[in-house]
N, C-alpha and C positions, 0 to 999 in steps of 0.2 A: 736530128733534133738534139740540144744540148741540154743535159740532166742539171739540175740544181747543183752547185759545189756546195757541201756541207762545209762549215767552219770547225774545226777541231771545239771541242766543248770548253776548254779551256777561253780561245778567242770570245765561243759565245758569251759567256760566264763576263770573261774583262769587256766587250764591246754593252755588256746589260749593266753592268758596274759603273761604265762611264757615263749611259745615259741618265742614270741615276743622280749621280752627281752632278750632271750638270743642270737638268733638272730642278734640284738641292740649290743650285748657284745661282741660276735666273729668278726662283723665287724667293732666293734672298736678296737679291739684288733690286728685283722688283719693289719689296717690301722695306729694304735699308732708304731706295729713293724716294718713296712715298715718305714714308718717317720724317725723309730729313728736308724735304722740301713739299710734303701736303698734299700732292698728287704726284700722278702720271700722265696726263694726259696735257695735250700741248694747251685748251682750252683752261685748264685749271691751272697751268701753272705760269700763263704770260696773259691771261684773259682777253685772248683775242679769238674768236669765231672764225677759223678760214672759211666756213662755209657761208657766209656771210660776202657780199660783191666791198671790194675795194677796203679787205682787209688784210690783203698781203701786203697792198700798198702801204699801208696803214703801220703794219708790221716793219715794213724795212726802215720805214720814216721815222718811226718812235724810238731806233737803234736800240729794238730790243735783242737781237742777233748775239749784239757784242754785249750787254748789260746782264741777261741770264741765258741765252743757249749757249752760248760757250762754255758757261760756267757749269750747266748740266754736262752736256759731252765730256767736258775735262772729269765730274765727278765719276759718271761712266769707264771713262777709259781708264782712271787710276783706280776702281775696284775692280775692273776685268785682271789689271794689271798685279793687283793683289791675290784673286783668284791663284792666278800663275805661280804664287812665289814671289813676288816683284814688290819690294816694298818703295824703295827709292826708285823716280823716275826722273827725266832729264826732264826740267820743268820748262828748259827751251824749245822742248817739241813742242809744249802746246801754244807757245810764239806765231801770233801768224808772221808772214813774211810777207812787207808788202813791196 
């Protein structure tokens, strides 16, 4: 039977550090998105009920996909990107390609 490996105390210490932080970053991020766009939740922020029958239909018909999810994802991905260090991003990534 194989005993636990202990992490050097140091590793413990940076591995408690990091969760900390990112922690820190998700519930800023959580709270910068609310801020800037009034909710989080896909219901408050496109007012459409998936639990509701024949509203995804409803959803893809309305082209709200391209009108505001995109626009969330991209706010997303350029303050993960921020997180990093990243302030400039290639603004052709968030291009779709069709």
């Amino acid at each position: 039977m194989r005993g636990k490996k202990s992490l050097p105390i140091s590793d413990k210490e940076r591995a408690k550090a990091a969760r900390t932080t990112i922690r820190d970053q998700a519930s800023q991020l959580v709270g910068d998105f609310e801020q800037q766009f009034g909710d989080i939740t896909c219901i408050g922020l496109i007012h459409i009920d998936f639990s509701k029958g024949g509203a995804y239909r409803r959803f893809l018909k309305a082209g709200v996909v391209k009108e505001k999810c995109e626009h969330y994802v991209k706010y997303i991905i350029t303050q993960l990107y921020r997180f990093e260090g990243i302030e400039k991003i290639d603004q052709a990534a968030f291009r779709r390609k069709t």
